[in-house]
C-alpha positions in Angstrom: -36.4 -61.5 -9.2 -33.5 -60.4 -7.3 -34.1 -58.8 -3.7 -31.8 -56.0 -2.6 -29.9 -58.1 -0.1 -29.4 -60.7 -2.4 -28.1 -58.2 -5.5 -25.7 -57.0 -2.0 -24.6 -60.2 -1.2 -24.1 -60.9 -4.8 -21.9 -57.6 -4.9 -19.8 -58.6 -1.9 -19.3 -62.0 -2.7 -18.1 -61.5 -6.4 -16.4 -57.8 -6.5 -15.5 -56.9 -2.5 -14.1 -59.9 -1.2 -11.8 -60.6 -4.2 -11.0 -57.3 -3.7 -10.0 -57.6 -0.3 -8.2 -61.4 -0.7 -5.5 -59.5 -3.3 -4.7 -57.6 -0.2 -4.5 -60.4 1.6 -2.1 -61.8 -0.9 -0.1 -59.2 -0.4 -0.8 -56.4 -3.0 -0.4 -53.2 -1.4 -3.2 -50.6 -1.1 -1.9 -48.1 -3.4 -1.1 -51.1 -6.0 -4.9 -51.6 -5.9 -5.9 -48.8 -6.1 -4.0 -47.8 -9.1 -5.6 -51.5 -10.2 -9.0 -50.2 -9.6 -8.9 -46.6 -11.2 -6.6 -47.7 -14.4 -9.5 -50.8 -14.8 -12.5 -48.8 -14.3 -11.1 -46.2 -17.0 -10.0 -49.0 -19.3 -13.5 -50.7 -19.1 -15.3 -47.2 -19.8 -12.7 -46.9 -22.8 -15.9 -46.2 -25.6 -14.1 -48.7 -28.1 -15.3 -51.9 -28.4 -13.6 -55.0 -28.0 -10.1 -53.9 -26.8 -10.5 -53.1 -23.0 -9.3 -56.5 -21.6 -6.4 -56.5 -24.0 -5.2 -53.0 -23.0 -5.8 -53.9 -19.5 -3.9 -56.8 -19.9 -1.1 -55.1 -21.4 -1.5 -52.0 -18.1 -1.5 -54.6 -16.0 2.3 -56.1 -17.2 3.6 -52.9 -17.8 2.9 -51.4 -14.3 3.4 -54.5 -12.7 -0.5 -54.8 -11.5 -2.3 -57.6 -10.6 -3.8 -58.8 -13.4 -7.1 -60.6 -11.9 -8.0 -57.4 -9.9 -7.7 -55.1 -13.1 -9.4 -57.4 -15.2 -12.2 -58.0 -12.1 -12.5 -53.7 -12.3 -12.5 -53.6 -15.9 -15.4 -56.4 -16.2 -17.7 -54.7 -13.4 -16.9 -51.4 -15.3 -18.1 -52.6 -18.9 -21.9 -51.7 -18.4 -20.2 -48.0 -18.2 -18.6 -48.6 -21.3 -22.1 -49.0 -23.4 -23.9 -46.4 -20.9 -21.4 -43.5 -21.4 -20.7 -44.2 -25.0 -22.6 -41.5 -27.0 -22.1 -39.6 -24.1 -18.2 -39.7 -24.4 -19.1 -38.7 -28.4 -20.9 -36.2 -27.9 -18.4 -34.7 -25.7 -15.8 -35.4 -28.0 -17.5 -33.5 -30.7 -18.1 -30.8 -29.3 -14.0 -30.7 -28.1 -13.8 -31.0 -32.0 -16.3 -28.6 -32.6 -17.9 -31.7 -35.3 -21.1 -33.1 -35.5 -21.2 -36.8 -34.2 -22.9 -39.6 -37.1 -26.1 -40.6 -36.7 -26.7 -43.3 -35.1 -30.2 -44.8 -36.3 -30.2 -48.2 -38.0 -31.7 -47.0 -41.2 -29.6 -43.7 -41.4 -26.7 -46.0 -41.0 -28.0 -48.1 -43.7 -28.4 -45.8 -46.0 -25.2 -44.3 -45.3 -23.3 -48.0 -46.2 -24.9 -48.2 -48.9 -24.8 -45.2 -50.7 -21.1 -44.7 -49.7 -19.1 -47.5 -47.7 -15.9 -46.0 -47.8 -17.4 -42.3 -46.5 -19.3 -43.9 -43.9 -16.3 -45.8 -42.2 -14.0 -42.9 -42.2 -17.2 -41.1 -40.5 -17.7 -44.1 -38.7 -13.6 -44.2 -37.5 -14.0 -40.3 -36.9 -16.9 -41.4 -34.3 -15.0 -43.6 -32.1 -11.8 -40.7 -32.2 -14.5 -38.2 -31.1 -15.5 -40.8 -28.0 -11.9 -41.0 -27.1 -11.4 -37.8 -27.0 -14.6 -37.3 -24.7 -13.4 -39.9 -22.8 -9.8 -38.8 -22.0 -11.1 -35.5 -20.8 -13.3 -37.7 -18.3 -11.2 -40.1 -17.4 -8.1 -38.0 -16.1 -10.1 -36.8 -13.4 -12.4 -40.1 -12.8 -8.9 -42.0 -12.5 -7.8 -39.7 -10.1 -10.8 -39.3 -8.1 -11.0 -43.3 -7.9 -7.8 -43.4 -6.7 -8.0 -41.2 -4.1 -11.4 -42.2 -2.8 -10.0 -45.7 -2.7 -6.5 -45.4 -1.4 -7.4 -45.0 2.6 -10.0 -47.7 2.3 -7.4 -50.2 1.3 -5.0 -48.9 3.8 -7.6 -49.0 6.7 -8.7 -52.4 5.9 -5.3 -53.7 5.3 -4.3 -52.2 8.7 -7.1 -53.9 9.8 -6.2 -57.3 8.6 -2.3 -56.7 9.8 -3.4 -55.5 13.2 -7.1 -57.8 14.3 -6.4 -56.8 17.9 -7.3 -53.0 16.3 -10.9 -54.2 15.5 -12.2 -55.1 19.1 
């Protein structure tokens, strides 16, 4: 069993200080930032399976770094199971619909009885967690953003300027 300051050291050694060696390479701190909110939102996108590709494809478009939005989109995923029913929920009631159930034997039932039917539910599920999850991730993207912009630029002052940090 994990202690606290080893689960610490664990978080520092595989998410902060790759964090902080893109700004060493060079990536600025509102590049990174954008990196960070843009991967977080991508890995909390509640559709399975196409995250890393659509980060992939952010990341080239916008000119990111691709390790660091990847890294942010990787410790985001556990948000991605967490918040899905969540995001649906919200979404449906955007949509004013009721979400599918999601029991294994209601689902069952629901395949067999009617495949066709319960895919287009099924479809209409993941479109009502997308819809939950824009109207959350506007604000989350910009909130991350923000909250993370004047860290990067203090600790990439830091690292310009050591004399600063006596």
């Amino acid at each position: 069993m994990q202690t606290t300051s080893s689960v610490n050291e664990l978080i520092r050694r595989k998410i902060i200080q790759p964090l902080l060696g893109f700004l060493r390479q060079g990536v600025t701190p509102s590049k990174l930032s954008l990196t960070v909110a843009l991967g977080v939102i991508i890995g909390m996108l509640p559709v399975f399976g196409v995250a890393a590709l659509l980060c992939a494809l952010v990341a080239v478009s916008l000119r990111l770094n691709m390790a660091a939005i990847q890294l942010t989109h990787y410790v985001a995923t556990p948000l991605q199971v967490l918040l899905f029913i969540p995001f649906v929920k919200l979404g449906g009631v955007v949509l004013n619909r009721a979400p599918m159930p999601f029991s294994f034997s209601q689902l069952y039932h629901m395949f067999t009885t009617d495949a066709v039917a319960t895919f287009q539910k099924l479809w209409f599920t993941f479109f009502m967690g997308f819809t939950g999850w824009l109207l959350v991730s506007i604000p989350v993207a910009f909130l991350l953003y923000f909250s993370t912009l004047p860290v990067f630029k203090k600790i990439n002052a830091d690292q310009l300027n050591p004399a600063s940090q006596a």
